[in-house]
N, C-alpha and C positions, 0 to 999 in steps of 0.2 A: 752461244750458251749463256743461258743469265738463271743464278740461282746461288746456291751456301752452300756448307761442305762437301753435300750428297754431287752437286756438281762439278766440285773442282778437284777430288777425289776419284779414282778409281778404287772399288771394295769387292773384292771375294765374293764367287755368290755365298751368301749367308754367313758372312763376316760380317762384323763392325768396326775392323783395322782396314784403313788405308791400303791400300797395295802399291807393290814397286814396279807395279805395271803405266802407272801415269795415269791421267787424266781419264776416266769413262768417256768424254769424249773425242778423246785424240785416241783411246782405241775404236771407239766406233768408225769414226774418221779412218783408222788404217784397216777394218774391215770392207770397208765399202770406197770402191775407188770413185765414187761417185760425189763422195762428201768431202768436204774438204774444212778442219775446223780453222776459222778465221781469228776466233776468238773466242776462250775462256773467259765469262766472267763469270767464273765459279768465287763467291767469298766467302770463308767459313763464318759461322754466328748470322750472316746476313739472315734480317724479313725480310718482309715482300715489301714494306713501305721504303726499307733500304735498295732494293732491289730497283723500285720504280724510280727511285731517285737517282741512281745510274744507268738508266734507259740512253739517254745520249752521250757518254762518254763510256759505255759498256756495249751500247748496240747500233743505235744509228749512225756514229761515226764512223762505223766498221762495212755498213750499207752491205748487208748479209742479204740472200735472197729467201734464210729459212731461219728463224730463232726457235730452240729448243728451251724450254721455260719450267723449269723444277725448283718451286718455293713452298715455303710451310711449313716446313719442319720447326722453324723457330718461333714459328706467329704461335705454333700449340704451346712450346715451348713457355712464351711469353705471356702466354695468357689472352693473345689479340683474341677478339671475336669472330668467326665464321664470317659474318658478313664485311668483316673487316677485312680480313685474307681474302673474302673473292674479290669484294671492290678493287683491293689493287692488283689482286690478276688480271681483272677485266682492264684495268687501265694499262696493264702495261701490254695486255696484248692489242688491244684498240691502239697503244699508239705506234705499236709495231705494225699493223695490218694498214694503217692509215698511211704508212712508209714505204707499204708494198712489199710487206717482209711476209713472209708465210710461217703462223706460229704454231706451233707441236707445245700443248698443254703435257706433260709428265706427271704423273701419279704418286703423291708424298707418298712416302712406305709408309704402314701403319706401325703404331706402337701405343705403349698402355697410357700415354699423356692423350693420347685420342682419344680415349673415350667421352661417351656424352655429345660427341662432333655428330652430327647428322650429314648426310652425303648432299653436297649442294650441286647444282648444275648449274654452270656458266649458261648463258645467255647471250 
């Protein structure tokens, strides 16, 4: 998992507190006995330009066969540009797929700092 607080956080459906159930993805991991989570790297505040920058010390040192990838929240946050957030989605999923990792793009939750966001499509 590589992403900011949405990832390293487990939340209520339709909360915005934390839960004391752990990690969204160490429970998804104990729902499915198939998954196994190797490694969190959920970091609260993190972009996605912070994100790519822990690509090898977050992902490919962990040599995961699947990375689960949920960034953006803070790019709206911060004011990055659209093509700025997907630029470094695309890179950090190109350099995971180039590693032979199989990447699961995640869906930012919306909220009212989106607005004005137009829906882009990776490529």
């Amino acid at each position: 998992m590589l992403g900011d607080s949405l990832s390293a956080w487990a939340f209520a459906p339709g909360s915005a507190c934390g839960s004391a159930s752990g990690t969204w993805p160490r429970v998804l991991a104990a729902m499915d006995s198939g998954l196994t989570l190797v490694h969190n790297g959920g970091v609260p505040g993190n972009t996605t330009s912070q994100m790519l920058a822990r690509m090898q010390h977050d992902v490919l040192a962990y040599r995961p066969d699947v990375l689960f990838v949920l960034g953006g929240t803070n790019d709206v946050a911060d004011d990055f540009t659209v093509s700025t957030t997907v630029a470094n989605i695309r890179r950090i999923a190109l350099t995971a797929t180039a590693d032979g990792i199989e990447v699961v793009l995640l869906t930012v939750p919306p909220n009212d700092a989106m607005r004005g966001w137009e829906l882009t499509r990776l490529r």
